[in-house]
C-alpha positions as CSV (number, residue, x, y, z in Angstrom):
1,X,-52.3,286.2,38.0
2,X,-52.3,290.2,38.3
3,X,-55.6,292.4,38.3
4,X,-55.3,296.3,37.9
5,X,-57.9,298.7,39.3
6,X,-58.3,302.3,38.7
7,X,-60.7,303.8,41.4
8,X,-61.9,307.1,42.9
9,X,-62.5,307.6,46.2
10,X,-59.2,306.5,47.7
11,X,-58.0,309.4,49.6
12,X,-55.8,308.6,52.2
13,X,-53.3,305.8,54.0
14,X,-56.4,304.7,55.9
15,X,-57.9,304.5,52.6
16,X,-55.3,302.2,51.3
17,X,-55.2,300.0,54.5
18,X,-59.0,299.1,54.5
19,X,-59.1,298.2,50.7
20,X,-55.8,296.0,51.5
21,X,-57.2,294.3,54.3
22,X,-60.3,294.1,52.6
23,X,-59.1,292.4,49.4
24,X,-56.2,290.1,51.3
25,X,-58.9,288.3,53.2
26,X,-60.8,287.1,49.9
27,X,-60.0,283.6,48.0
28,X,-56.8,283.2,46.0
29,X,-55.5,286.4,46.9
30,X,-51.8,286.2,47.7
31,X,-50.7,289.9,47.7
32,X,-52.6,293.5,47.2
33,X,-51.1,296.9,46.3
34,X,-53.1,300.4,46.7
35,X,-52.3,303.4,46.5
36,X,-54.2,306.5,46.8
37,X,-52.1,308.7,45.3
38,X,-53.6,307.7,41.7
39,X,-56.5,305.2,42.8
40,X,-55.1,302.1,41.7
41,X,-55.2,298.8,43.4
42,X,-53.5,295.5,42.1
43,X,-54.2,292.4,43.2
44,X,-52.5,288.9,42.8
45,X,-52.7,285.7,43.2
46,X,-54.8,282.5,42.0
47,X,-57.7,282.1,40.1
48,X,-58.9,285.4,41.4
49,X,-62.6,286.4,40.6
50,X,-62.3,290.3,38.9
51,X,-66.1,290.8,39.9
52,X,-66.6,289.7,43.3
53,X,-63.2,291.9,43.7
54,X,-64.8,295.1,42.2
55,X,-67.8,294.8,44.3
56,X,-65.8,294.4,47.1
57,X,-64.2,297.8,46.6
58,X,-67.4,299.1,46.1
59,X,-69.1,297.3,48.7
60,X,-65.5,300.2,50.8
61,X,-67.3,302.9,49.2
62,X,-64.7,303.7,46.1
63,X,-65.8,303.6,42.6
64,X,-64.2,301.1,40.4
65,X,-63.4,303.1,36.8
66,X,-61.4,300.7,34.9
C-alpha cells in the first residue's frame, strides 16, 4: 500500500529527515519518501491509517494540502 502527500512547509533536508523519522516510527510503515523540493511525502507499507498519518505531519508543523 502507497499514500501520497502534498504539503507546505517542508523547507529543507532537516525538514525531510524529521517527517521521515516521524512517519517510519508509526504502525505498518515499511518505507517513507520526502522531499522538500515540491512538498510531497509517500508513505508505504501495511494497512496504513491516512489520518493518523496526516495529523502526524501536522502534529511537524507542515500543512497537509492533498
Amino acid at each position: 500500500m502507497e499514500i501520497k502527500f502534498v504539503t507546505e512547509g517542508m523547507a529543507c533536508s532537516k525538514c525531510e529527515a524529521r517527517v521521515v523519522e516521524k512517519l517510519s516510527s508509526m504502525a505498518g510503515v515499511n518505507a517513507v519518501t520526502a522531499k522538500a523540493a515540491d512538498g510531497s511525502i509517500v508513505v508505504t507499507g501495511e494497512n496504513l491509517d491516512r489520518d493518523a498519518l496526516a495529523q502526524a505531519i501536522e502534529d511537524l508543523g507542515f500543512d497537509v494540502i492533498e
